[in-house]
C-alpha positions, -999 to 999 in steps of 0.1 A, spaced: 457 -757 -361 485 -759 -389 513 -734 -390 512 -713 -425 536 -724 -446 560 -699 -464 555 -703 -501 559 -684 -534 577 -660 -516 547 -652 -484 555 -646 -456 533 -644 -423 546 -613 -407 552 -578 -424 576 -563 -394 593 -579 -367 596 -563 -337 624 -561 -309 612 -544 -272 640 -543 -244 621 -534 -212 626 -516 -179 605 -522 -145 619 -492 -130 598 -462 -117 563 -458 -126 546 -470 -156 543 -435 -176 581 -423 -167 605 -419 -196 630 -446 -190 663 -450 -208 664 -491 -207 630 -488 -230 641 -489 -267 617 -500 -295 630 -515 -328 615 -525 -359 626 -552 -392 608 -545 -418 601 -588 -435 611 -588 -472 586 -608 -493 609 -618 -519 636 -630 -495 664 -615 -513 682 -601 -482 683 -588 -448 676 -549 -440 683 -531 -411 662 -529 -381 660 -496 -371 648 -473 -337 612 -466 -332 608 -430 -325 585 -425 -291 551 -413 -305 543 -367 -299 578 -358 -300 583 -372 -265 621 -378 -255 621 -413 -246 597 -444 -243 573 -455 -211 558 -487 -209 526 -468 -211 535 -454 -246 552 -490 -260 515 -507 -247 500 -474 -266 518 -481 -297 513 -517 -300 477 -510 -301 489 -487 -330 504 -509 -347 473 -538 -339 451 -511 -352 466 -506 -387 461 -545 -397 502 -546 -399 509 -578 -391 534 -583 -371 561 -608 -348 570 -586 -312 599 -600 -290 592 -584 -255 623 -590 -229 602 -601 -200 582 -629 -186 551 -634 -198 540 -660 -168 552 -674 -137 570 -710 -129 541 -737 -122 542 -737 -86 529 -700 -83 500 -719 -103 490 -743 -77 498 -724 -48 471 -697 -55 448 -725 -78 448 -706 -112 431 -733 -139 453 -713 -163 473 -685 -180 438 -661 -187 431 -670 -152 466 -660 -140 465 -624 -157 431 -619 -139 443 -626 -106 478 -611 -113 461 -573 -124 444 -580 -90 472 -584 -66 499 -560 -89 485 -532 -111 515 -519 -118 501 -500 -148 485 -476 -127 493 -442 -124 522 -430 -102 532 -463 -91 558 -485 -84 564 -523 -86 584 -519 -55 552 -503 -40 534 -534 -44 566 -550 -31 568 -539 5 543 -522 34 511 -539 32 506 -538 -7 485 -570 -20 513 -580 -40 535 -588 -9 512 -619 -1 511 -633 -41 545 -639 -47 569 -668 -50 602 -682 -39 635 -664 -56 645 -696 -62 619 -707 -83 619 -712 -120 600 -719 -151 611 -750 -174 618 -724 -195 648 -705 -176 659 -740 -166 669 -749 -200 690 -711 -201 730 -709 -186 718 -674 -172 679 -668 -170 671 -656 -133 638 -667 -114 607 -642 -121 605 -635 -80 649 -627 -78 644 -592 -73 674 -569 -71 700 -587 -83 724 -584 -118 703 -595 -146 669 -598 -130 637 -600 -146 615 -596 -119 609 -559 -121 602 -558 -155 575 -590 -158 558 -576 -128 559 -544 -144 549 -556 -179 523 -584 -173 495 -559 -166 501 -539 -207 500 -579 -216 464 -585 -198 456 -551 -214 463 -560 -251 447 -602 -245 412 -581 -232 410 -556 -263 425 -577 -290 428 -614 -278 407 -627 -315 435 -611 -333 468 -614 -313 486 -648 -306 503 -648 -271 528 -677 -283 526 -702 -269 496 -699 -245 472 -699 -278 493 -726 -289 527 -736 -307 513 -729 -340 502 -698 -361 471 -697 -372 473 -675 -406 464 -638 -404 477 -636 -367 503 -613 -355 523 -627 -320 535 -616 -289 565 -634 -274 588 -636 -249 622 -635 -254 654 -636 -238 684 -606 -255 714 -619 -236 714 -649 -261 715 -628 -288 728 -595 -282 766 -604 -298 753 -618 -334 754 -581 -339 775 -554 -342 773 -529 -317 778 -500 -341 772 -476 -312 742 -486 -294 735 -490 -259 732 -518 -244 693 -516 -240 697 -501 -279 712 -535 -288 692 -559 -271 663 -545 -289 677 -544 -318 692 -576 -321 659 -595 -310 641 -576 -340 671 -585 -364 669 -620 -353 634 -625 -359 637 -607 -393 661 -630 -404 644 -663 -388 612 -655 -407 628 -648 -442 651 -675 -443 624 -700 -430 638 -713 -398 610 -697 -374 594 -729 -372 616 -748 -353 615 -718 -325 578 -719 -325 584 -755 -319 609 -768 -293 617 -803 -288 595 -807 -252 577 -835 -247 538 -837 -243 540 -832 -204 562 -801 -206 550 -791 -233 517 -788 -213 536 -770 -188 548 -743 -206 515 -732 -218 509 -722 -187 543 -711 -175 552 -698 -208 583 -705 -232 612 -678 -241 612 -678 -278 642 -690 -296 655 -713 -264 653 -751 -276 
């Protein structure tokens, strides 16, 4: 399936999309570290806006990963089409694969809502964690890591729990909204690269991606840290799609063995 090619001033994507996420507490609690950001993708290519804060939907005071998962359908749901960076994993490192046979990544979400639905009400990935929860059995090593995180300076194992810059409490946490949105809308979302490296046209795309890497291109101009990070990652992907450079992201230089890997394990966006 061919990539659609920018021409006469197209483009594929009408916002870009920047999510930091948070693992903690349950998944309707307000958390501070969950900040939505939106770049609006200028047609005509003649410059770079701002990206600016997604207000959480009724008036509420802050964002749960309920409410992001809520308005993503939202946003599915009014034909926008659209390029979301989500700062977790999206998948786990190859040898979770074998150890529990799982043919591939559909099969992996299946088995994963099993063994942790953390998108429950009034739980807890750390409930799932410890006692006699099923998630304590379907886990992996801390020190095991995706090809992906290998080819990072920084990017922490999705089982080190607990430990400065961890992802493991948000991709346990965030896996189940991703299962969620692939059963309602999976003919007209793209989970990159899992549905492929390419774009087919029309499609809007969910990706992982990885904020540390980018955080400093931008000003800080006040923001938090969890501010920035989603800002930044919607900036970056504004700027990638109007200037034409996307591609190469949606493309990284793996060869056909890893390349296979990864759509199972997953790929963070923008790491080549």
């Amino acid at each position: 399936m061919k990539a659609v090619p920018h021409v006469d001033g197209s483009t594929r994507f009408d916002l870009c999309i920047g999510v930091d996420y948070s693992g903690a507490q349950t998944a309707q609690a307000v958390l501070p570290g969950l900040q939505v950001y939106v770049a609006t993708v200028d047609a005509t290519k003649q410059g770079v806006g701002e990206a600016v804060a997604v207000a959480p939907p009724d008036g509420r005071r802050g964002w749960s990963r309920q409410s992001i998962a809520e308005w993503l359908i939202a946003v599915v749901e009014s034909g926008k089409r659209f390029l979301a960076g989500i700062d977790h994993g999206f998948s786990f490192p190859d040898c979770y694969f074998s150890r529990y046979q799982l043919r591939d990544w559909d099969h992996f979400l299946e088995d994963f809502v099993r063994h942790w639905p953390t998108h429950r009400p009034g739980v807890t990935v750390d409930d799932f964690r410890k006692g006699n929860a099923s998630g304590v059995a379907r886990t992996g090593p801390n020190h095991a890591r995706r090809l992906t995180e290998c080819w990072t300076s920084s990017a922490k194992s999705v089982f080190h729990f607990d430990v400065q810059g961890s992802v493991a409490k948000s991709t346990h946490a965030g896996i189940p909204w991703l299962h969620e949105l692939r059963q309602r809308y999976g003919s007209s979302l793209h989970f990159w690269p899992f549905d492929g490296w390419e774009i087919a046209e029309g499609k809007s795309v969910l990706a992982e991606v990885y904020p540390s890497v980018l955080r400093n291109r931008y000003p800080r101009d006040g923001r938090t840290v969890d501010q920035q990070d989603a800002y930044a990652t919607a900036r970056w992907l504004q700027t990638a799609e109007q200037h034409g450079f996307l591609d190469r992201y949606f493309s990284p230089p793996l060869i056909p063995a890893e390349r296979q890997l990864a759509t199972r394990e997953g790929w963070i966006l923008g790491v080549v």
